[in-house]
N, C-alpha and C positions, 0 to 999 in steps of 0.2 A: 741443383745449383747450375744455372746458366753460366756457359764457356767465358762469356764475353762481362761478368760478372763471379769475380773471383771474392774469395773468401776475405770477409775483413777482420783485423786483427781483433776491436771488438765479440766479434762471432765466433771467432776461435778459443778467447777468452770463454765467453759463456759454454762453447762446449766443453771444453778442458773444466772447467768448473763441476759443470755435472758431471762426466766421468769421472769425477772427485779426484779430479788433480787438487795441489794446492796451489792459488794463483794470488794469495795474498802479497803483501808487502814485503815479507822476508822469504819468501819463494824463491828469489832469483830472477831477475827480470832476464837476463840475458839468457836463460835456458829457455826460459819460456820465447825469447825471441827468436833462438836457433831451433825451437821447436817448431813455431809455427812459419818459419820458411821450408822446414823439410817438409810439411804438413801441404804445404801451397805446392813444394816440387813433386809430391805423390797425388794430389789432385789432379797437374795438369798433366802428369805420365798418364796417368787413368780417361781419360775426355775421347781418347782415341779409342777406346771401348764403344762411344757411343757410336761410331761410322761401321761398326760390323752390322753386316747382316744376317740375324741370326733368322728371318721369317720361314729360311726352307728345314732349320732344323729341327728333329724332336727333342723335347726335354727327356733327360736322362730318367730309368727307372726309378720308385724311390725302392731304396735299399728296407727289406723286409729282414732283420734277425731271426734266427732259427730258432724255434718256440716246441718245448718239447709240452 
């Protein structure tokens, strides 16, 4: 999702949908609208994620369980 293109209420709709919320008619409109503004204020927290530089570091090992 581009910074400068932010999530529309529509699109939040359709994902909320498939995560199998319920987004019908007796849902609650007004959860589903306080949802999808906390949903937009955790997107645009997150956007400052893309300005780090991560190119000089290693990816962590992956974790192997002990296998008798």
């Amino acid at each position: 999702m581009a910074a400068d293109n932010p999530m529309t209420y529509d699109a939040f709709l359709s994902l909320a949908q498939n995560a199998g919320l319920d987004i019908g008619p007796g849902a609650g409109d007004a959860h589903m609208e306080e949802l999808y503004s906390y949903v937009k204020a955790v997107l645009a927290s997150l956007r400052s994620l893309n300005e780090l530089d991560v190119s000089q570091a290693e990816p962590d090992m992956a974790f192997m369980p002990f296998r008798e």
